[in-house]
N, C-alpha and C positions, 0 to 999 in steps of 0.2 A: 274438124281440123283443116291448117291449111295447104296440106299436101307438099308441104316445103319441104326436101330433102333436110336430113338428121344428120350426122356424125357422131359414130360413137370410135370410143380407144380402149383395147384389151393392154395390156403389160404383161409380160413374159420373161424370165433370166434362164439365163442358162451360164456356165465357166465353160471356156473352151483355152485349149494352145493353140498358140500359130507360130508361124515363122517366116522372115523375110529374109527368104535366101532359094534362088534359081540353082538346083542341083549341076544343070548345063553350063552354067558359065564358072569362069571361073573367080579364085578369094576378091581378088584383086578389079575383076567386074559386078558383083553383088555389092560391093564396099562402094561402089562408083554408081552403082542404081537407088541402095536402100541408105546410104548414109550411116549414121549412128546404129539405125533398125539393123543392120545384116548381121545376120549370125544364124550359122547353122544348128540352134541350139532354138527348142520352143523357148516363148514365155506365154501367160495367162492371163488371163482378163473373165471376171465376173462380167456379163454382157445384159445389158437389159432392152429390149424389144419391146416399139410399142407400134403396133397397127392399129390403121385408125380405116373405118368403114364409112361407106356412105348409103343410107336406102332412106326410103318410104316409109313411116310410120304404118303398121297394119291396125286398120281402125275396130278390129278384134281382139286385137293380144296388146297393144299399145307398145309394141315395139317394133324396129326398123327388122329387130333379128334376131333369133334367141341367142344372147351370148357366150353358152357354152357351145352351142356348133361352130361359134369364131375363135371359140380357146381349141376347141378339140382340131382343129386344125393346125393353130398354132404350136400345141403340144405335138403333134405327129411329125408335119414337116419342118419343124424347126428346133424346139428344146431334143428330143428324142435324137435326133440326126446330129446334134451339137453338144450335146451335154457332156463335159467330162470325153472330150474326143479332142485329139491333135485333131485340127482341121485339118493340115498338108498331106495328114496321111491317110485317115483315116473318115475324107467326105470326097466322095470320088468326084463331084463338082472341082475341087480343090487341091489336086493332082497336079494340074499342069496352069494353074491360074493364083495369081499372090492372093493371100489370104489379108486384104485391106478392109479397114472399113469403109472407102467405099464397093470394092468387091462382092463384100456381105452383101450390101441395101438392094445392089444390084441382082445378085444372085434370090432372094429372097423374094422380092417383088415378083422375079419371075417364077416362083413355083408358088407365091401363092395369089398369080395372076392368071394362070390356066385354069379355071372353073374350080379353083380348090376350094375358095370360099362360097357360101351357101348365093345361090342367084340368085339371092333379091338385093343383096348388096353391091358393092363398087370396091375393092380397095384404093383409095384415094392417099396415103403419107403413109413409111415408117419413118422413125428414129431409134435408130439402134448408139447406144452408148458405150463405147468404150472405156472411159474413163470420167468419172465427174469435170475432170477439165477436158475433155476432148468425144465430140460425140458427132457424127453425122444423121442428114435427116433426106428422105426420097419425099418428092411428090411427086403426084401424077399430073402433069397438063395438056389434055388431049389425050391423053394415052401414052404420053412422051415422057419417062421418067425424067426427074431433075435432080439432082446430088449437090448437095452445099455439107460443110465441113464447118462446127466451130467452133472455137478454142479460147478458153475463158484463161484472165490475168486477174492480179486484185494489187490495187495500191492505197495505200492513208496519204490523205487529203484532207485540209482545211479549206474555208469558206465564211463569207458574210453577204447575206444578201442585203444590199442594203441600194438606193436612188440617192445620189446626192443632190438632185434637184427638190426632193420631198421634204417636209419636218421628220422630225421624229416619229409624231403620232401619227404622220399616212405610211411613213416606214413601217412601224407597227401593225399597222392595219392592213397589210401585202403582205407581210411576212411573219411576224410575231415573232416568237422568241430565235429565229433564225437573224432576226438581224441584231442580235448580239454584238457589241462592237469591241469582244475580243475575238468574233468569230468562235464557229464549232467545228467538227469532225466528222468527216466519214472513213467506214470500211471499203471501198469502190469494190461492188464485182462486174467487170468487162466482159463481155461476149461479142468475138469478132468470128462473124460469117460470111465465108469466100464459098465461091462456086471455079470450075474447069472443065476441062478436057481431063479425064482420065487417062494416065500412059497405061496402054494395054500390057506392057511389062512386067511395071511395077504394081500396077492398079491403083497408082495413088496419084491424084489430080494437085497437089502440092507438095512442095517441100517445107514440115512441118516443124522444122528447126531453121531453117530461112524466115517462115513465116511470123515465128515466134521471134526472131532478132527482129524483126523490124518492127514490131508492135511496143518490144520493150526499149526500143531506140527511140520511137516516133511519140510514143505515149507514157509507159510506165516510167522508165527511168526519167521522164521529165515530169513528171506529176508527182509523184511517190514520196509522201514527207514532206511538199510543201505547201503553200499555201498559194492558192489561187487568184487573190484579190493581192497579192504581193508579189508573192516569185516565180509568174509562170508571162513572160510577154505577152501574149496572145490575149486574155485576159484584161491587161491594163483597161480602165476607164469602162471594164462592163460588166455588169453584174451577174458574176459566174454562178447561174444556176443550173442544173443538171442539164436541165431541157439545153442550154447554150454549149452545158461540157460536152455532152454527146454530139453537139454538132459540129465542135470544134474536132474531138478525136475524128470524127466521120470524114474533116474534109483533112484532117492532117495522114491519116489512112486510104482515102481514096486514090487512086490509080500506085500509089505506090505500096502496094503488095504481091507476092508473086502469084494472084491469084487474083480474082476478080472478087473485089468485095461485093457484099450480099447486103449487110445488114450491120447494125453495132445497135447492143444494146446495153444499158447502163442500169444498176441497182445501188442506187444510192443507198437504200436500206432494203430490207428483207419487203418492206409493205408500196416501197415507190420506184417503181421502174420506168425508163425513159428509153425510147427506141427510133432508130431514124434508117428507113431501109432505101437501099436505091431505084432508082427510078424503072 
């Protein structure tokens, strides 16, 4: 073997409550911190955790790690200590610190960055998910964790791939039944990933209804139902293929979000994804 370091990802869920609301302050400054989010009142979230290892292949057992000492850890210090628990109250981490997702990635990493996992390994990334549209993900680089945040849109779109410089038949031969000249359909799914500064307050490095106005300002609400090769400016005179939509969202998105974009990535179907991250 060639000694190449491995990656392996355990998954893990657990439900927990939270709530975003500073007991100390008052109605009128949590409403001013958390936006929509404050309310003294939990709500819940089915959470799914995924830690991702790094080691050495052992050229006796043909693995990097036995993966139940990577579960049984993750079952102790994390499903156990979360399951079916108010977090605010009831995870003394989480007393006097916002119960965010990024608060979790951060909190997590560190307890299961102290020798908790077996020492042949490395924790290298989680992704803990919130929500099928909203999910944050940690790496490690250097030993420096890093927090991105990202929050998926979907819009229907038409399209025709088609070169008016070509015949038909080289049109066909680039494209095939895509260049249909009534044009086809997609179901778009978006994934837009920012990176921050975390406010130690609130624990949340964006404002995720700011951030959502402006994707559906910038991107959906000018895509959504129409057609590309016809009603979107940008487009005019160029063959709107995924590879070119994603790079047009990417630059109609970049610097203008209240966060630092990361990444956008596009799914034009379930089997073809297209991604263009920053530099």
């Amino acid at each position: 073997m060639s000694g190449r370091p491995v990656r392996m990802t355990r998954r893990v869920a657990f439900s927990s409550g939270h709530r975003f609301w500073i007991p100390a302050l008052s109605e009128a400054e949590n409403r001013a911190a958390f936006g929509s989010w404050a309310s003294p009142y939990n709500h819940g979230h089915n959470y799914a955790l995924e830690a991702e290892v790094e080691g050495k292949v052992d050229p006796a057992t043909g693995m990097i790690v036995n993966i139940k000492r990577v579960d049984d850890v993750l079952q102790e210090r994390v499903v156990r200590a979360f399951d079916q628990k108010s977090i605010n109250d009831e995870v003394p981490a989480f007393h006097d610190r916002a119960a965010s997702l990024e608060n979790l990635l951060l909190y997590f990493a560190e307890i299961l960055g102290q020798g908790a996992l077996p020492s042949e390994v490395r924790l290298t990334r989680l992704r803990l998910e919130e929500m099928p549209t909203l999910w944050g993900e940690l790496t490690m680089n250097d030993s420096i964790p890093h927090v991105t945040l990202t929050r998926t849109f979907e819009f229907a779109a038409a399209h025709r791939l088609h070169l008016e410089s070509e015949t038909p038949e080289r049109n066909w031969e680039l494209f095939g039944k895509c260049t249909n000249p009534a044009g086809h359909g997609h179901n778009y799914l978006l994934e837009v990933t920012v990176s921050g500064s975390v406010d130690p307050r609130t624990g949340m490095m964006v404002d995720l209804l700011a951030l959502d106005r402006a994707v559906e300002e910038l991107v959906v609400d000018r895509y959504d139902h129409k057609n590309f090769n016809c009603d979107v400016p940008e487009f005019a005179g160029v063959n709107p293929t995924s590879e070119v939509i994603v790079t047009k969202i990417f630059e109609a998105l970049d610097g203008r979000l209240p966060a630092r974009l990361e990444r956008v990535r596009l799914y034009e179907t379930a089997r073809n994804i297209f991604e263009i991250s920053a530099p």
